[in-house]
C-alpha positions as CSV (number, residue, x, y, z in Angstrom):
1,X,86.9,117.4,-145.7
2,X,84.2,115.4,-145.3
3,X,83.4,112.5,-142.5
4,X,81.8,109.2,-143.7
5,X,78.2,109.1,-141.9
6,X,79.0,105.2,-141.2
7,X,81.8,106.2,-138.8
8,X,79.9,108.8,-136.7
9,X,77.0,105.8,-136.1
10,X,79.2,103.6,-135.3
11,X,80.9,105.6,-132.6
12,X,77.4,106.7,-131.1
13,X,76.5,102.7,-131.7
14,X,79.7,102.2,-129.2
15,X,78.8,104.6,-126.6
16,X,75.1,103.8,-126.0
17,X,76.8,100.2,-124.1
18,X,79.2,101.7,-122.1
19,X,76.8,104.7,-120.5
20,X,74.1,101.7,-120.0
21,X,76.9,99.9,-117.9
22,X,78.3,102.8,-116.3
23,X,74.2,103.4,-115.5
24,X,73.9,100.1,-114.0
25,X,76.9,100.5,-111.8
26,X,76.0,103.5,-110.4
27,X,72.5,102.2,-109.8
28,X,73.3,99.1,-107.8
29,X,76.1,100.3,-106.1
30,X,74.6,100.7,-102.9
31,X,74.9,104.5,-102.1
32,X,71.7,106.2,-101.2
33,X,70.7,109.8,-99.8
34,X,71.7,109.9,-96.0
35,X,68.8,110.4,-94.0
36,X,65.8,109.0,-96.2
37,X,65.1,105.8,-95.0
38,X,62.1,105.2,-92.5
39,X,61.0,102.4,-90.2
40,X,57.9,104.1,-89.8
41,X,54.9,103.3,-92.0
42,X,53.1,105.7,-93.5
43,X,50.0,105.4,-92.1
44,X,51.9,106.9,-88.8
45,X,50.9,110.7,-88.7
46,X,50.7,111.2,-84.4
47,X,53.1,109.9,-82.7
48,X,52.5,109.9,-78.5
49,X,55.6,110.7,-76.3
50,X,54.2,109.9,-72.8
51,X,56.2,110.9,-69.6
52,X,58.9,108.0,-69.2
53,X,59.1,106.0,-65.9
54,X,61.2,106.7,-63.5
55,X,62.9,103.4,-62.0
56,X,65.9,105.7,-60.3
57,X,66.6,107.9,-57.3
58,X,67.3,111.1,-59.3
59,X,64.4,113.7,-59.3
60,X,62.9,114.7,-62.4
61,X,65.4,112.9,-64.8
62,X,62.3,111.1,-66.8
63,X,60.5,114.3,-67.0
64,X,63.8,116.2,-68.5
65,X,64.3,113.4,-70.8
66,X,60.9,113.2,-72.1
67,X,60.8,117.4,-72.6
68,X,63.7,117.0,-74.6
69,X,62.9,114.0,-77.0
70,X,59.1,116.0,-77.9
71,X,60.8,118.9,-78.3
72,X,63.0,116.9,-81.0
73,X,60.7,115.0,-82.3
74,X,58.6,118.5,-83.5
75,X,61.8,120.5,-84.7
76,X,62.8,117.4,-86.7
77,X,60.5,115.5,-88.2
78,X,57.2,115.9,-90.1
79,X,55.0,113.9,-87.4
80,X,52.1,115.6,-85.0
81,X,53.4,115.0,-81.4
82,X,51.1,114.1,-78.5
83,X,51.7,113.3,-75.2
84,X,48.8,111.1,-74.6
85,X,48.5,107.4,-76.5
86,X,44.6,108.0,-77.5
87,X,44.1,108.8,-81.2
88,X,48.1,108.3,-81.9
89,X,49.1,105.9,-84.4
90,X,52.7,105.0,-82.6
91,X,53.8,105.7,-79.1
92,X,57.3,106.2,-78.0
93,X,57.7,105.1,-74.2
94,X,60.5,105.7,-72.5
95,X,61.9,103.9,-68.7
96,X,65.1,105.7,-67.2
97,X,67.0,102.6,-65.8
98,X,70.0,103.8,-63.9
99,X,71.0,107.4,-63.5
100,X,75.0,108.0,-62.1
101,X,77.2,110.5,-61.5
102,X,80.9,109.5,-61.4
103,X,84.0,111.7,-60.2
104,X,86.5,111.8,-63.6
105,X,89.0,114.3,-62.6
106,X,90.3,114.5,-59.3
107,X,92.8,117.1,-58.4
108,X,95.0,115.0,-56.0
109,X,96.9,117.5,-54.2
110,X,93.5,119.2,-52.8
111,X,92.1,115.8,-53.0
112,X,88.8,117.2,-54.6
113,X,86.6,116.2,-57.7
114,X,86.7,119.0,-60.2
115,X,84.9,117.3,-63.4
116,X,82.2,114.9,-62.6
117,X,80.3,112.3,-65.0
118,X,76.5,112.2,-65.7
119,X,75.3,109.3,-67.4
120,X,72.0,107.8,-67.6
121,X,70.7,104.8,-69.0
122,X,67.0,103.7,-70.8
123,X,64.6,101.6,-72.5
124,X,63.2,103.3,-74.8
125,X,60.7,101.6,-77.6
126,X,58.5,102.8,-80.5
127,X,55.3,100.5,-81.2
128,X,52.9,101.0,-84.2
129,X,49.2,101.3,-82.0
130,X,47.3,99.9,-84.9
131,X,48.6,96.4,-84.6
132,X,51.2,96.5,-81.8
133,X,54.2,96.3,-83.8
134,X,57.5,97.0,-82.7
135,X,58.7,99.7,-85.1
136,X,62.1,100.7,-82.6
137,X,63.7,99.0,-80.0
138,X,66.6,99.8,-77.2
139,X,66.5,98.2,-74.3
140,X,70.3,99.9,-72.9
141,X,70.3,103.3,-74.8
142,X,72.8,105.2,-73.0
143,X,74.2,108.5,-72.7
144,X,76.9,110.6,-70.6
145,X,77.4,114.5,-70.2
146,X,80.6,115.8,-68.3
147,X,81.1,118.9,-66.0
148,X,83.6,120.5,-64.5
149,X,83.4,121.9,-60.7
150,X,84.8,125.2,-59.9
151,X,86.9,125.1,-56.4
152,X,86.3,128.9,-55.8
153,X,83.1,128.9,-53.5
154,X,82.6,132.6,-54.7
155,X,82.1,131.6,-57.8
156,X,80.8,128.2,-57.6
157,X,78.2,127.5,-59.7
158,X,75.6,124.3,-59.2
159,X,76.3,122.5,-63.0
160,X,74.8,119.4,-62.6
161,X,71.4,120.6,-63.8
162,X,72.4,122.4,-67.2
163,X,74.6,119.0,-67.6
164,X,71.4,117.1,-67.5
165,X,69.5,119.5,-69.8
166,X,72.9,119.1,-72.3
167,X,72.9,115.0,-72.0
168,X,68.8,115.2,-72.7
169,X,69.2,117.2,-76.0
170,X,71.9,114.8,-77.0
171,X,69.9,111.7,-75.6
172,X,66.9,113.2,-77.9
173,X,68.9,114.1,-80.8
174,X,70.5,110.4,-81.1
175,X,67.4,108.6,-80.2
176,X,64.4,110.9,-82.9
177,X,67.7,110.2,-85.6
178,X,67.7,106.4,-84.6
179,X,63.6,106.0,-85.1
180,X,63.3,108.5,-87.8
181,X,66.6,107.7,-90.1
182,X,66.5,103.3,-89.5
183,X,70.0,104.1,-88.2
């Protein structure tokens, strides 16, 4: 049997509208690879991470912080990391606010603490050093890290310092993803 040529164009004459609106609705829906998005202009190649201030009581805490947000920003993202601001084209400062630890668990019939709370608090802000533009901008970026406290003295182990290396990888992780990603 044979098919009339007339009815095969006109079919394909029918389709060609519908894929170009289908087209168009996938196109403007909105969705978009995760991830892809900068703030940062692309004239940014070296990016300074100076040592954050310190306005707290706890020892250290700025220096851990600032360790762990370079460390990020090599293993994640394509920009040369400095810790000095000459011959960078952004610097990301840092200012640890408030540092805390809180008793969460309590065991009431020893009356002791046996998880405790870290949390600390920053400003953190990423500025363009070409023209002094504000590319990022926290001012209460905050984080927490929980431990638990053993009772036995025998086997009592001082936590508190590999929960603040845990809260700085997290505090790194969030903040490079916030700068890097436009989140």
């Amino acid at each position: 049997m044979k098919r009339n040529p007339r009815i095969k164009r006109r079919q394909g004459a029918a389709l060609i509208p519908a894929i170009t609106a289908l087209a168009l609705l996938a196109a403007g829906c909105g969705y978009r690879v995760g991830g892809q998005a900068t703030q940062i202009p692309s004239h940014v190649r070296t990016i300074a991470v100076p040592a954050f201030k310190n306005e707290t009581t706890r020892f250290k805490v700025e220096q851990v912080l600032t360790q762990a947000v370079m460390r990020e920003m090599l293993a994640r993202t394509r920009y040369r990391v400095q810790p000095e601001p000459d011959n960078s084209d952004a610097v990301l400062s840092g200012t640890v606010t408030q540092y805390w630890i809180t008793p969460v668990v309590v065991e009431p019939g020893a009356g002791r603490t046996t998880a405790v709370s870290v949390a600390v608090r920053a400003r953190v802000r990423l500025v363009d050093a070409r023209d002094g533009k504000v590319l990022f901008d926290n001012p209460d970026f905050f984080f927490t890290e929980t431990y638990e406290i053993s009772g036995d003295a025998a086997t009592y182990f001082e936590e508190s310092g590999p929960a603040m290396e845990r809260l700085a990888r997290s505090f790194a992780a969030s903040l490079v993803s916030s700068v890097v990603e436009a989140f």
